[in-house]
Steps between C-alpha positions, in 0.01 A plus 500: 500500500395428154568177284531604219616832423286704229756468203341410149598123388504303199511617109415833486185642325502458118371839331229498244551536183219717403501716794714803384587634841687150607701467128824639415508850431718464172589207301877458653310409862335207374618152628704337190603210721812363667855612296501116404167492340563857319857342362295217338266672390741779309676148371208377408400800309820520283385858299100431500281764735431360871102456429645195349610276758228486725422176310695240302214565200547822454885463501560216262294704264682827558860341416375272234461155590133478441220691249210692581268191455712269713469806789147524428418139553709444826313825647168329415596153626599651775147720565334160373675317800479768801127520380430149539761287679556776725743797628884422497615732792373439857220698619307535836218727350239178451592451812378822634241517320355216635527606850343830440205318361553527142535059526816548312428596154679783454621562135226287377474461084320790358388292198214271509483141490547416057820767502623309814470186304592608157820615668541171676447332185802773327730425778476088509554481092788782570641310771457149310721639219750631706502192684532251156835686445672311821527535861803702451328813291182469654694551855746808378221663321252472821771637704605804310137577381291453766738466824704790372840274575817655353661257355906461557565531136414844410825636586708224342540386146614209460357197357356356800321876508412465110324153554279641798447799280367298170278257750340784698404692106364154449307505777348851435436402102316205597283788700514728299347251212265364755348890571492523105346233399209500769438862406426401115238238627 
């Protein structure tokens, strides 16, 4: 007699997404998330198209709340940081790629050494600026921009939600500015 009986365990196989036989074979198939997360989401949405709420970005400037500068400067903070701090999701592929011999250098910089340091350079005077506004902005910008953090207030408005609303555009001016002003130089 057998063990272990031959019955597939743990989480099954996740499909590909560029392998066309293993996606969805029309749009209504594909995985939109638990009916929780699809609730907030149409909440969160309030009469602007779905493309954008996959991040807080991309919805403060479709109801409003901040200009096309300010969204432009937190997506480049937030480049600036995943290029050189480092990724902000958790991720096995260095991993890997280390054991299969690569040492672990997968998704190495493309750019050379001055455009690695000209962009260090960008982010630390960015990142100094944000940071001479206060603890308080420089923390709610970093989390919306570059952590992609919704923040509690977007549904509400009251003035606890208007405060948090006028430090975060702070936040993404002082950016904003920063981006401008080392451009002219």
């Amino acid at each position: 007699m057998r063990a272990f009986a031959n019955v597939k365990r743990g989480r099954p196989k996740r499909q590909t997404a560029n392998d066309p036989a293993n996606g969805p074979a029309n749009d209504n198939e594909k995985d939109r998330g638990t009916p929780e997360l699809q609730s907030k989401r149409a909440a969160l949405a309030k009469g602007v198209e779905a493309a954008a709420v996959s991040h807080p970005l991309d919805l403060l400037l479709a109801h409003g709340h901040i200009d096309a500068a300010e969204h432009r400067a937190g997506w480049r903070y937030a480049g600036l940081y995943r290029r050189l701090v480092g990724r902000t999701e958790v991720s096995y592929s260095r991993l890997y790629a280390g054991l299969g011999g690569d040492g672990g250098r997968a998704g190495a910089d493309a750019g050379g050494d001055d455009d690695l340091a000209s962009a260090q350079i960008l982010f630390r005077k960015a990142q100094l600026r944000l940071r001479g506004e206060g603890a308080v902005v420089a923390g709610l910008t970093e989390r919306l921009a570059v952590f992609g953090a919704f923040p509690g207030w977007l549904l509400q408005q009251d003035a606890a939600a208007r405060r948090e609303r006028s430090l975060l555009r702070r936040g993404l001016q002082q950016l904003a500015q920063s981006f401008r002003s080392s451009k002219a130089r």
